[in-house]
N, C-alpha and C positions, 0 to 999 in steps of 0.2 A: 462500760467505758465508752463514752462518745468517740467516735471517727476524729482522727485530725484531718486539720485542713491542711491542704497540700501547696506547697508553694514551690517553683523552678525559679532560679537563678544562677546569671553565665557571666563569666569572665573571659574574658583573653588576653594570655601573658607570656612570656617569654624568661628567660633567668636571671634578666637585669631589674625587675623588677618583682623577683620570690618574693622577698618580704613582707613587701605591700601587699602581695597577695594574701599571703599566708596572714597577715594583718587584718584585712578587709575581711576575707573567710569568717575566721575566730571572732568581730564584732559580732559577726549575724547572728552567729550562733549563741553569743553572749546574750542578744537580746530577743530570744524567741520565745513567743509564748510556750505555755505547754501545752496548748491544744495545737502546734503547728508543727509539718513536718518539712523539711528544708532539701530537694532536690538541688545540688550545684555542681555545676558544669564548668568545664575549663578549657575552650578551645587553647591546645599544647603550639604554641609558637617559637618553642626552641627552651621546655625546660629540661634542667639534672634529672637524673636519675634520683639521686637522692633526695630533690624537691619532691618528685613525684610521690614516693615513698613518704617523708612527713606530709604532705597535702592529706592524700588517703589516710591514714594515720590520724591526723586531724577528725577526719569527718567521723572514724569508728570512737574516739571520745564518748559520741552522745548517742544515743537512739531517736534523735529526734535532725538528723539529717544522714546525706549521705556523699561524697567526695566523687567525682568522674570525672577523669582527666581522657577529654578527647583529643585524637588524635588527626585533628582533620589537615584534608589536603590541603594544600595554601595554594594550587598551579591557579585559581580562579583569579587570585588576586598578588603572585611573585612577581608579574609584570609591570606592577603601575610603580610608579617612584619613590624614592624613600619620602616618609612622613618629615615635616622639616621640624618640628615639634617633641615627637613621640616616638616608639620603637618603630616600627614593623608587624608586631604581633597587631595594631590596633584596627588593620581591616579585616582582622580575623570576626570580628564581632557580627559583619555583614553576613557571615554562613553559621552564626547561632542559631537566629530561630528557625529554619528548615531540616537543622540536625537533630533538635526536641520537639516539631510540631507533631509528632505522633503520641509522645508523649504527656505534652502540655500543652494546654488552648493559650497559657501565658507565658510568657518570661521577663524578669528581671535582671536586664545589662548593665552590671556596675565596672566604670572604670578600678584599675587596682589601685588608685590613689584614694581611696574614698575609705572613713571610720562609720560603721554604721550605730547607732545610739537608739533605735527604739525599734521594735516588731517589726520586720520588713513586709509583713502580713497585712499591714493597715494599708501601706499603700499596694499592694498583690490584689487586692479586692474592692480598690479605686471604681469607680463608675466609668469606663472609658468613653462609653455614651457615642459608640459607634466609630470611634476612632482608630486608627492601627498601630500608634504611638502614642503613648502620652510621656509628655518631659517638662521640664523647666525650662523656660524664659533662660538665655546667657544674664547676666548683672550687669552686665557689663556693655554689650552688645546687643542689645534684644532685640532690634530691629535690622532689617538688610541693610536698612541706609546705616545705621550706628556702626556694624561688621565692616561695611565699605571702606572703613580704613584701616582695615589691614587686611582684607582677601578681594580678588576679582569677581566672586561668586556673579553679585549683580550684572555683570558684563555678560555672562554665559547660561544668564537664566530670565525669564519672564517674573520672575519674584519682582512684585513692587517694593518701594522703597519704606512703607510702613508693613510690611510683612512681618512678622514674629520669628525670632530664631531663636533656635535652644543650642545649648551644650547637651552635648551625646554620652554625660560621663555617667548618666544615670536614664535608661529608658524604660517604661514598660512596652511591651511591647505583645499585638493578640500577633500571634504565631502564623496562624489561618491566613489572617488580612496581610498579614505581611508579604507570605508567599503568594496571594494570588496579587497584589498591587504590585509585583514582580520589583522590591524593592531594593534586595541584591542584584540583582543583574544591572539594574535603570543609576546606580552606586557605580558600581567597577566602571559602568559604558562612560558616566558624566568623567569619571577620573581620568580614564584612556584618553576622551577627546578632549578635554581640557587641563592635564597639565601644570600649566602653567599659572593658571588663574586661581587655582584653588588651593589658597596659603592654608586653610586649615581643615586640608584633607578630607577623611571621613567625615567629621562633622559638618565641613560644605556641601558634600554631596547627601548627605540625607537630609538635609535641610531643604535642600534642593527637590529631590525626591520623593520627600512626604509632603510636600506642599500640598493643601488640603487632606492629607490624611493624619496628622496627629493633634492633639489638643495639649492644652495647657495644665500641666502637673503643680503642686503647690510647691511655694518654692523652698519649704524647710525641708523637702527630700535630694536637693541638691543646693546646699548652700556652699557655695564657691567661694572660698576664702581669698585668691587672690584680689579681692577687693577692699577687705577688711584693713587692709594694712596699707591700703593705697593714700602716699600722704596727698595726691591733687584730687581725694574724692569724687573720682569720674564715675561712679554708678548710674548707669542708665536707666533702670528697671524702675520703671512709677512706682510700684507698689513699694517698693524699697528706698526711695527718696524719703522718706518721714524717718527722722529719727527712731520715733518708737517703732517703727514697725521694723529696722532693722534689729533693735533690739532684742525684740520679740522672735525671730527668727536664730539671732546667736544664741538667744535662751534655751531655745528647746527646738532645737536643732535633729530633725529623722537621719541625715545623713551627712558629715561633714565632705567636702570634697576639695582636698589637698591640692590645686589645680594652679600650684607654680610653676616654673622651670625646675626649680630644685626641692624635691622632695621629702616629708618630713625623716626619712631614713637615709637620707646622705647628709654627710658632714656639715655642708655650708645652709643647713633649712635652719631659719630665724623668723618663718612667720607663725603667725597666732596660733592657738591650741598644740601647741606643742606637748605640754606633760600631758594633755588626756592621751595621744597619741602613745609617747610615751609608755602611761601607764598600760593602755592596751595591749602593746609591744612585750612588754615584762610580763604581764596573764596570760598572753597567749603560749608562753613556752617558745618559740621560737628558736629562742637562745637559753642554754643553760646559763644558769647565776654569775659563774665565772665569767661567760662570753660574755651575755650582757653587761655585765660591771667595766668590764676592758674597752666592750665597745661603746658605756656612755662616759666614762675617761677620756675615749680618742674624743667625741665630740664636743666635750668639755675644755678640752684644751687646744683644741683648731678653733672656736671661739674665742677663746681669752687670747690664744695671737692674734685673731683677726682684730679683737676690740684693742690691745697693744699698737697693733700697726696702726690701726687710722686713729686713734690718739698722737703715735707717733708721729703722722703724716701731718696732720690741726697743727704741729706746734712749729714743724718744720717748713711748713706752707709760704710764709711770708718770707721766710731766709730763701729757699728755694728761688721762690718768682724774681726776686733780689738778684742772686747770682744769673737767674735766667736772663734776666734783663740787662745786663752788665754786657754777656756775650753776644746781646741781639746788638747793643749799641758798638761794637767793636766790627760788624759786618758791614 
């Protein structure tokens, strides 16, 4: 029997976000080859007891991975501000790879919003071609100047305006290079002394921080949905302007990533690939039949009032602004 190949990958989560974990887990493992063995890590941000227990649980399923829920300090990084976006748990990610570089020259940091859809292995043995990151391009934002309108970054960094930025929700990352480019610590120190400027947090500062040290990952191992459904088609990303090649990319998709405000396992989630989600949600066991069934009822019926209400609101629009305009004229 041939050796498997080994592959590490880390998360960071907290309890408001189990599900998507326990979601994102159960893809990987959906879709590993069987020559691969699946090391996953969890820096613990504040989960159940009981999470912990199904995670692990989880991982003993297969012989072709294995569940580790760490329990790292967080004092490096309790002082910086809350995330305005995200939990808490998401600068746990910066003390990932120094808790597995003894074990793994690689790792794979996935946000818990992310559905994985094909061998995480293809891209675990990427060519990194000397880099200490590799990631995707943002869609949306790819450059400093495009991010410029909605974070300070540029203000408190030498990044030129055609600089490359990625989303941090899928990295690889060599472990080795990471620790000696001292890229946690050069993270926490940009967030300390700036605050204010950096609307979108961790992702600012390691963008900031990797600057010349990561390259460019293909972008169907982070395809970012919040763009998908954007009806003023603000996609930035050249490669992704041609119709076909978005196409191509919602085709055969390595990792989908969930990357709204509202999540596809809360109530109010209406954007695209929902039933694969879904259907992933229901294989993984997460919820027994009964739970699940209750809880795609609740979802089913918080949208049909919601599609109720704003029907209701269309029709009543014009009576409304009517009477509105009655009592401005009476002021």
């Amino acid at each position: 029997m041939m050796p498997r190949k080994e592959v590490a990958i880390g998360f960071a989560a907290d309890e408001n976000v189990a599900l998507g974990l326990y979601v994102a887990i159960y893809s990987v493992l959906a879709n590993l080859s069987e020559d691969v063995r699946c090391s996953i890590y969890i820096a613990n941000g504040g989960l159940a007891a009981s999470t912990k227990e199904k995670l692990e649980a989880l991982g003993r399923t297969t012989d072709s991975a294995d569940v580790t829920i760490l329990d790292v300090s967080s004092r490096a990084v309790d002082h910086l501000r809350d995330p305005d976006y995200v939990g808490r748990g998401t600068y746990l990610r910066f003390l990932m790879p120094e808790k597995v570089r003894d074990q793994h020259e690689r790792l794979i940091y996935l946000d818990t919003d992310v559905l994985v859809l094909k061998d995480i292995s293809e891209m675990y043995f990427e060519d990194m071609r000397g880099h200490s990151v590799l990631a995707c391009q943002d869609y949306i934002f790819p450059t400093i100047e495009d991010v410029s309108a909605v974070t300070g970054l540029a203000k408190v960094s030498d990044l030129s305006a055609d600089t490359p930025y990625f989303n941090s929700g899928v990295l690889l990352i060599d472990t080795a290079r990471w620790e000696k480019e001292s890229i946690t610590e050069r993270s926490i120190a940009l967030l300390e002394t700036h605050p204010d400027h950096l609307a979108l947090d961790d992702q600012d500062a390691l963008n900031a921080t990797l600057q010349g040290y990561w390259g460019i990952l293909d972008p169907v191992w982070n395809v970012q949905l919040n763009w998908v459904s954007d009806p003023k088609n603000t996609i930035r990303l050249k490669p992704l302007r041609d119709p076909e090649a978005r196409r191509k990319v919602l085709k055969d998709p390595g990792v989908l990533h969930y990357n709204y405000m509202v999540k596809p396992w809360d109530m109010g989630f209406a954007g695209p690939y929902r039933r694969i989600y879904l259907q992933y949600l229901k294989a993984s066991g997460y919820m027994g039949r009964l739970e699940y069934t209750r809880w795609l009822a609740q979802k089913r019926v918080w949208h049909a009032g919601k599609r109720t209400y704003r029907g209701a609101a269309a029709v009543t629009r014009p009576y409304r602004h009517r009477i509105a305009s009655l009592f401005r004229g009476t002021t």
